[in-house]
SEDOMI-767740 format. One record per atom (N, C-alpha, C): residue number from 1; residue in one letter; chain; z, y, x. Coordinates in steps of 0.05 Angstrom, whole numbers, plus 5000, padded with zeros to 4 digits. Last residue first. Example, Ala and Ser with C-alpha at 12.3 -4.5 7.8 and 13.67 -1.06 7.14 Angstrom:
! residues 2
2  S  A  5142  4955  5257
2  S  A  5143  4979  5273
2  S  A  5157  5001  5258
1  A  A  5156  4886  5264
1  A  A  5156  4910  5246
1  A  A  5156  4934  5264
//
This chain:
! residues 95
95  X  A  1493  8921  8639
95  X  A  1495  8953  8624
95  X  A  1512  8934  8601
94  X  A  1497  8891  8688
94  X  A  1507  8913  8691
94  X  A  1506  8933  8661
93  X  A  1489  8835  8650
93  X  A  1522  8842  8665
93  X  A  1525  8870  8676
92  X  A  1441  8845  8648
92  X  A  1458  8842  8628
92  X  A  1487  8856  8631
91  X  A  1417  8838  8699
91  X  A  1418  8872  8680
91  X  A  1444  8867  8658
90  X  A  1430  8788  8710
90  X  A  1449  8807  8726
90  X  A  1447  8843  8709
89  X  A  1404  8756  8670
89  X  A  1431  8760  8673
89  X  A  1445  8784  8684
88  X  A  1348  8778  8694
88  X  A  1366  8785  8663
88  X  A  1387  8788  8657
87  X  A  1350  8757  8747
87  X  A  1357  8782  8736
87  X  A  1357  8790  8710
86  X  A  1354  8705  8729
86  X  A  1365  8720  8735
86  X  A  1373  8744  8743
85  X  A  1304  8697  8693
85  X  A  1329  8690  8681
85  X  A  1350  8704  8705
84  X  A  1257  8704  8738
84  X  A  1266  8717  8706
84  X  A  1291  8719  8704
83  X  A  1279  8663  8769
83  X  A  1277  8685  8779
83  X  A  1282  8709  8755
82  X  A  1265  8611  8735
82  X  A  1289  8623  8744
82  X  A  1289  8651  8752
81  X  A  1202  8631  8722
81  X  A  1236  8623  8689
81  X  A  1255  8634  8716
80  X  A  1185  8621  8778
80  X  A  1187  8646  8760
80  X  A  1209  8656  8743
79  X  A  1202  8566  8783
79  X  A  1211  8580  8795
79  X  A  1216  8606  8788
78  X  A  1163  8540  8731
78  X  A  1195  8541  8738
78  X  A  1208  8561  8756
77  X  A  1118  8552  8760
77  X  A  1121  8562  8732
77  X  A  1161  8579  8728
76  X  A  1110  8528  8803
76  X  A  1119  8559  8813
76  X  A  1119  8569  8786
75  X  A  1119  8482  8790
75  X  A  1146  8486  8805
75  X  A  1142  8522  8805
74  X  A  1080  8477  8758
74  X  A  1100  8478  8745
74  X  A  1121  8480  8756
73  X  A  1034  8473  8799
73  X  A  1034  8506  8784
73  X  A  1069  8499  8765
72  X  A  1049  8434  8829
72  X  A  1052  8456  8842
72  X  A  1055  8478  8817
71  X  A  1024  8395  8785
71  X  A  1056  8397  8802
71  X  A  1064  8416  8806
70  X  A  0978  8403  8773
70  X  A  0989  8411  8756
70  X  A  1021  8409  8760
69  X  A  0939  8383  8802
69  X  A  0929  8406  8790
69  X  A  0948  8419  8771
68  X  A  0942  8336  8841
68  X  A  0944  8336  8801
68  X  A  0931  8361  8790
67  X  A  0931  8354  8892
67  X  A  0906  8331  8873
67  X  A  0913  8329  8844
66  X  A  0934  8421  8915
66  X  A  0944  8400  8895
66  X  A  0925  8380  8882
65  X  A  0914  8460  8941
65  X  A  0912  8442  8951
65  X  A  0921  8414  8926
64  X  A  0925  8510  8910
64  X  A  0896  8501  8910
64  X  A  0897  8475  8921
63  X  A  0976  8508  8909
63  X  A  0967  8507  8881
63  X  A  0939  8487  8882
62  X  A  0997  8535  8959
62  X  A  0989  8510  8952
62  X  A  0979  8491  8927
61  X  A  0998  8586  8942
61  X  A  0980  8582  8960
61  X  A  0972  8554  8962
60  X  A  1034  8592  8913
60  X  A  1009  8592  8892
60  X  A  0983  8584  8919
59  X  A  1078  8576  8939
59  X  A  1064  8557  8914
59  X  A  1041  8555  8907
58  X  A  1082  8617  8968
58  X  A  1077  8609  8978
58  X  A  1061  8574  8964
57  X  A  1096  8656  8924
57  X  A  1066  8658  8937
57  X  A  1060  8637  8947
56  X  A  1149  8629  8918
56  X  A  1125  8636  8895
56  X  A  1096  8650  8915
55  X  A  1174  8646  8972
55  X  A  1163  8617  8953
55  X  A  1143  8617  8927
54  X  A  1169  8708  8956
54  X  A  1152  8693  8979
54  X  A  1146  8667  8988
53  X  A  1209  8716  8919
53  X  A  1177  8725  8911
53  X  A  1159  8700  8935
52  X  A  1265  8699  8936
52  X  A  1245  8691  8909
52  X  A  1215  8691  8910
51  X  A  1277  8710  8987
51  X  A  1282  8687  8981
51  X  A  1269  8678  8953
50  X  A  1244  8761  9003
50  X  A  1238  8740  9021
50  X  A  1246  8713  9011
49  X  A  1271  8797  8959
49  X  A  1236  8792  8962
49  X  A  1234  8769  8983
48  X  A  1316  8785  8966
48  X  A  1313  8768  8950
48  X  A  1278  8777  8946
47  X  A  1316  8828  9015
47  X  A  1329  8807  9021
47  X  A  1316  8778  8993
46  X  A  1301  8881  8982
46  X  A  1285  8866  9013
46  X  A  1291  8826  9018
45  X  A  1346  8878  8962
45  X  A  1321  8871  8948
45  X  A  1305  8869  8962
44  X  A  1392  8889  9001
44  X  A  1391  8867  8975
44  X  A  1362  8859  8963
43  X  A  1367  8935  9014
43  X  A  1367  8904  9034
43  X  A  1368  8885  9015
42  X  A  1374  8964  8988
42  X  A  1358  8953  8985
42  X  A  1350  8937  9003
41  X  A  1431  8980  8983
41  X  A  1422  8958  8963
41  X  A  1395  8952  8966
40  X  A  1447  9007  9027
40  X  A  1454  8975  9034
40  X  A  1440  8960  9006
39  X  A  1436  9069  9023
39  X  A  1413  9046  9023
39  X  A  1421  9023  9030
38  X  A  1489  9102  8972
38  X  A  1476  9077  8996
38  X  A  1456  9071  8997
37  X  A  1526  9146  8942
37  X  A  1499  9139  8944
37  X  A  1496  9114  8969
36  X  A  1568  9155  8886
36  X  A  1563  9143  8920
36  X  A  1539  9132  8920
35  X  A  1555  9174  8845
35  X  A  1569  9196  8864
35  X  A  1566  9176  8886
34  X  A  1536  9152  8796
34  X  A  1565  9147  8798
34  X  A  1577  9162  8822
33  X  A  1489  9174  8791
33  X  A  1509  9165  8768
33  X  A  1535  9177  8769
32  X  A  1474  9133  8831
32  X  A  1468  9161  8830
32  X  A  1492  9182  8812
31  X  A  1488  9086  8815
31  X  A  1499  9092  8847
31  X  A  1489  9130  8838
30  X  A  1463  9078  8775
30  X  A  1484  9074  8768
30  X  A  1498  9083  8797
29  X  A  1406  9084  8784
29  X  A  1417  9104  8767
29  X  A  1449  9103  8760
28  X  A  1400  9039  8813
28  X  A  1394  9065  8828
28  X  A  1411  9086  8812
27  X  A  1408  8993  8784
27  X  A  1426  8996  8804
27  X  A  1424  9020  8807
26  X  A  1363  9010  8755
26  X  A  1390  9007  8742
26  X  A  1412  9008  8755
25  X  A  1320  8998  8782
25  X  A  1329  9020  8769
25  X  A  1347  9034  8757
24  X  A  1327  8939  8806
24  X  A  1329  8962  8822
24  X  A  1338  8992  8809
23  X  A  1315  8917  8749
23  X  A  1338  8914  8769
23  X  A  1347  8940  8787
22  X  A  1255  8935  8743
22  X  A  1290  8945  8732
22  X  A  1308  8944  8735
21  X  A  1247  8912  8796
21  X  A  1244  8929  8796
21  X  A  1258  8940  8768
20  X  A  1259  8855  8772
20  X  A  1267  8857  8799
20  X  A  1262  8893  8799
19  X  A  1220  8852  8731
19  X  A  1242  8853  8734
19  X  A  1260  8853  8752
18  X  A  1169  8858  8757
18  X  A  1187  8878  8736
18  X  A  1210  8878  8733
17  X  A  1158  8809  8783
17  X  A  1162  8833  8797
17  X  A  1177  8862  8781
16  X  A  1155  8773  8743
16  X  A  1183  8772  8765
16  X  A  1192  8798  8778
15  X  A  1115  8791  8718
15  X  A  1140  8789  8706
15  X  A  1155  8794  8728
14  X  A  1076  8787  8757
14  X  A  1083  8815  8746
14  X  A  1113  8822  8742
13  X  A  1073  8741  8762
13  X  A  1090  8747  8785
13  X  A  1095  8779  8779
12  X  A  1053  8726  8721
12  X  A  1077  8708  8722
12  X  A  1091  8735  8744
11  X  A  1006  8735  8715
11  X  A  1027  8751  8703
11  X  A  1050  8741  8701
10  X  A  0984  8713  8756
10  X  A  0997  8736  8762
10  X  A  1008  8747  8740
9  X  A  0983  8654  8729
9  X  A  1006  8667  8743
9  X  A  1007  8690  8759
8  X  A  0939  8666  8685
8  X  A  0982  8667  8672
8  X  A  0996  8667  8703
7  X  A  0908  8669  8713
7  X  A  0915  8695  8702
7  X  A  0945  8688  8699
6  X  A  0922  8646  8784
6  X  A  0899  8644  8759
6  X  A  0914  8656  8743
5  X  A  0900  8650  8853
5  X  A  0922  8660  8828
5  X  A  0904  8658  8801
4  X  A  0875  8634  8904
4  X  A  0885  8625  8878
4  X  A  0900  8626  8859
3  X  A  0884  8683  8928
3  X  A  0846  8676  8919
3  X  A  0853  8651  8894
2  X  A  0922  8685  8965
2  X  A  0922  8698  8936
2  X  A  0902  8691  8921
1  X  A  0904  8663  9006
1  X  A  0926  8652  8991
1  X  A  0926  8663  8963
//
């Protein structure tokens, strides 16, 4: 499945993955921070690795099958933008 990743979209999934992981950093230093510590947040990120990242693989797995050559890669283009875009928002909103 991965055998079809072509450059812009692992750096597609870099992106996603960075930011999801500042995400994480930010939450961490703000629970640390702040005196109450929990592991319930990374369920949260366990949880949106199964609802973001693992459609986006699952795109790129179908990428190869695609007769346009160019459906699939703009749903997992799009999908990325969103994923981006929200955790942007959400850093935003925490700092």
């Amino acid at each position: 499945m991965l055998g079809s990743f072509t450059l812009w979209m692992e750096v597609a999934m870099w992106v996603v993955m960075g930011s999801m992981a500042a995400n994480l950093l930010v939450d961490l230093f703000k629970m640390v921070t702040g005196g109450k510590f929990s592991t319930d947040f990374v369920l949260g990120y366990l949880k949106d690795m199964v609802y973001y990242v693992l459609p986006l693989l699952l795109l790129a797995g179908l990428a190869a099958m695609d007769v346009t050559g160019w459906l699939v890669l703009v749903g997992y283009y799009v999908g990325a933008l969103a994923v981006l875009f929200k955790y942007l928002m959400d850093l935003k909103g925490k700092l």
